[in-house]
N, C-alpha and C positions, 0 to 999 in steps of 0.2 A: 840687714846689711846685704848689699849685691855680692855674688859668689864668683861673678868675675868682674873684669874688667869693663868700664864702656863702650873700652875701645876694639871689646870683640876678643881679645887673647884670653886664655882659660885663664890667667893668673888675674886676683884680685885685685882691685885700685890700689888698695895702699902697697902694694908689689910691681905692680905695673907701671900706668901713668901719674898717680899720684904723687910718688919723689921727683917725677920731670918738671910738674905745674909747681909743687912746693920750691925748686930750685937747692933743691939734695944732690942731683946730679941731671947731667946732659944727656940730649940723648946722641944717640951712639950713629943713627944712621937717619936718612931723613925720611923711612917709612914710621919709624920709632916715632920720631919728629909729628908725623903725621896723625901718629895716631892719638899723640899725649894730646896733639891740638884739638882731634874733633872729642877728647874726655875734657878740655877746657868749654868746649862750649857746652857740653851735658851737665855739666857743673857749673858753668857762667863766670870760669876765672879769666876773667878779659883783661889783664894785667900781665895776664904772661900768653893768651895770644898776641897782646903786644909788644911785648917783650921777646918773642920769637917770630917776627916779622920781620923781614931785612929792610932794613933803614930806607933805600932806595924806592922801598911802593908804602911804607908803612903811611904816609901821608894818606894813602887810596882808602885808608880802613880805619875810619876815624871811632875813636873808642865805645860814643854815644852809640853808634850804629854798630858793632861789635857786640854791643849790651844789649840792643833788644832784639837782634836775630838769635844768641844765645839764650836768652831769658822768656821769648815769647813763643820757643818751640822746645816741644820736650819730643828729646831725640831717641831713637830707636835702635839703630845700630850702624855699622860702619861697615861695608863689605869694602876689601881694596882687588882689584882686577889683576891690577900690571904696576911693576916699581922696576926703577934700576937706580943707580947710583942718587939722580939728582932729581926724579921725578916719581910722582904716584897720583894712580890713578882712581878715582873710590867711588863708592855712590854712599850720599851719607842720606837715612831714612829719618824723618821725622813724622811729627803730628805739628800741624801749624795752629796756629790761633785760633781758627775757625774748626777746630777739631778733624782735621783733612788729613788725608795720609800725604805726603811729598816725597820725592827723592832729588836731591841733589847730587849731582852728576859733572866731577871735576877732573882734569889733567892738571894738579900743581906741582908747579917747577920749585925748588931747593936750588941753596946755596951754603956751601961752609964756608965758614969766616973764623980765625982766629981759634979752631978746634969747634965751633959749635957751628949748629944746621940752625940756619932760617929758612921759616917761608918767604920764596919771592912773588908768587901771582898763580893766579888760576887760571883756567880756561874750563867755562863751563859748559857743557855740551846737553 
């Protein structure tokens, strides 16, 4: 069993992001947000990165595609740079298909609706 999180926080998945992707509870701010997401894809729950995608780009991220960037890299860790209210900035480490090291390199924008944080879009750098 991993001794922490995916998401990089010392506390363990099922303390961590695990009640955010179960839908136990929200999260609280949108680095929180951020980070239950990239344990959604270490775990391949594509249901609830779609389910916390704001309505407005969720078309952009169609679920088939969702499933196999999750599913076809096994992810390494999550470092985040800079956040403030409505954005975070991360680099997310994989191993790709090809057994390749990657870093993904994001500015995603946040938005709260109705008490809860979506992601609205990225900027990949």
């Amino acid at each position: 069993m991993t001794t922490t999180c995916f998401c990089g926080s010392v506390r363990p998945f099922s303390d961590c992001c695990e009640p955010l992707i179960a839908g136990e509870r929200q999260a609280a701010t949108a680095e929180e947000l951020m980070r239950s997401r990239y344990s959604a894809y270490a775990t391949t729950a594509v249901d609830y990165l779609l389910a916390t995608t704001h309505a407005s780009t969720r078309k952009q991220y169609p679920e088939e595609v969702l499933r196999e960037w999750a599913s076809s890299n096994t992810w390494q860790r999550l470092d985040i740079s800079a956040f403030t209210e409505t954005t975070v900035t991360f680099k997310a480490y994989y191993i790709d298909e090809d057994k390749e090291p990657q870093v993904h390199s994001e500015h995603s924008t946040f938005r709260k609706e109705d008490g809860r944080w979506y992601f609205v879009d990225g900027e990949v750098s």
